[in-house]
N, C-alpha and C positions, 0 to 999 in steps of 0.2 A: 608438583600436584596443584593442579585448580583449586579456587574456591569453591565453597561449599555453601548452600544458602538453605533459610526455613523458608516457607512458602509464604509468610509475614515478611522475611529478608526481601525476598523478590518482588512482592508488592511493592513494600516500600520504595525499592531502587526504581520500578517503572512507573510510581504513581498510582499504583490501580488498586481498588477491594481484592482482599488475599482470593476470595471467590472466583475472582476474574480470573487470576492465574490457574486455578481447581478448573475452570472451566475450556480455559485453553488449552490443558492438557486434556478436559475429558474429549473437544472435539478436532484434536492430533493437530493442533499451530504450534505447541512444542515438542520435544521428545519427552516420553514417558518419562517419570522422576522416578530415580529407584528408592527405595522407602529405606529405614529404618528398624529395626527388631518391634519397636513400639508403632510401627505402621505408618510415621510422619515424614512426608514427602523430602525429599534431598534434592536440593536442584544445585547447578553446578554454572559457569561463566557462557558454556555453553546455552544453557538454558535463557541466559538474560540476554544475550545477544540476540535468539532465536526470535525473542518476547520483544522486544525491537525491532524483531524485520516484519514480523505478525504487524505491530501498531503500526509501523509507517505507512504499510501496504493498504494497509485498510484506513488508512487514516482519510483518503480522499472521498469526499462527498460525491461524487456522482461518478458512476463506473457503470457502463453500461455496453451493452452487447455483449456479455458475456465476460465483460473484462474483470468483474468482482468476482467471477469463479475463477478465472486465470488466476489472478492474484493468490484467493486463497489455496490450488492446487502448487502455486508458488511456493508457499510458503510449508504447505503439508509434506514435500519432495523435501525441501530442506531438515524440517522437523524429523525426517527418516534417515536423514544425513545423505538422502540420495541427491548431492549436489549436483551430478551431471544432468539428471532430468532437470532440477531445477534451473539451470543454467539454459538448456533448450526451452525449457516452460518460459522463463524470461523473456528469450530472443523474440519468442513469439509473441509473448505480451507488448513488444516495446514495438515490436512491426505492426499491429494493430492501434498502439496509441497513434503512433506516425499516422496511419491511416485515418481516424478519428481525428487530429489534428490537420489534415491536409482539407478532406471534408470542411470542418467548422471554418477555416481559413477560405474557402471558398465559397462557403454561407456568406461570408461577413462580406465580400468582394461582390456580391450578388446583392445583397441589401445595401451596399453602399450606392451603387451604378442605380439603382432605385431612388435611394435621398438623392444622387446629385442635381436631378430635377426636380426637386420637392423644396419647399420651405424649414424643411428639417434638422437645420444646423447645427441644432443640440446635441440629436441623434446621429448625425452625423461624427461628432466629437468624442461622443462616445463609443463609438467603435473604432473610431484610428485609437485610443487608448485600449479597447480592447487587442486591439491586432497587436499594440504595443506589448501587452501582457502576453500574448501566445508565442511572439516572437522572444520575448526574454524567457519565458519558460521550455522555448525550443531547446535552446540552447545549454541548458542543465540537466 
């Protein structure tokens, strides 16, 4: 048998206001917690793992076209234990970063061919580090 956690236990283990956790479950990032005769929420290894794929997911600063709702339907399909959507919800998600990623990589190839006639060398430098940074992020 798994652990067993108070909603204060689970905070503590992810770092967050116990509220945080009250709040993840009210809008379904984790599985319902089953309660207790005295009504106090029970959460289980299952739960802190869940409460882990929620933060990472959402942890990124800028998600756009639609990918901060991907993410969270990512993680609401999990939270129902319906893995298999989640698992197609992914592939999709990750085929559109690829996409967003080929894009920006093309941005940056378009403003460099810009500097290379320009006085801009700084700017210049700054985006082969960039492209450095998208290329090593490619890759994980």
């Amino acid at each position: 048998m798994g652990n067993k956690y108070r909603t204060s236990e689970v905070a503590k283990i992810i770092g967050v206001h116990p509220n945080t956790v009250r709040l993840y479950e009210k809008y379904q990032l984790i599985p319902k917690a089953e309660r207790q005769d005295n009504g106090y929420r029970i959460f289980t290894d299952l739960h802190v793992e869940q409460f882990k794929l929620a933060r990472t997911a959402l942890k990124v600063e800028v998600l756009q076209n639609g990918l901060r709702k991907k993410a969270v339907d990512i993680i609401k399909a999990s939270a129902t234990k319906n893995f298999d959507a989640a698992i197609c919800l992914t592939e999709s998600y990750l085929s559109q970063i690829r996409t967003e990623q080929q894009n920006a990589e093309e941005t940056i190839e378009i403003v460099k061919q810009m500097l290379s006639d320009s006085h801009h060398r700084a700017e210049l430098e700054l985006l082969k580090k960039f492209r450095a940074f998208l290329k090593k992020n490619r890759k994980t």
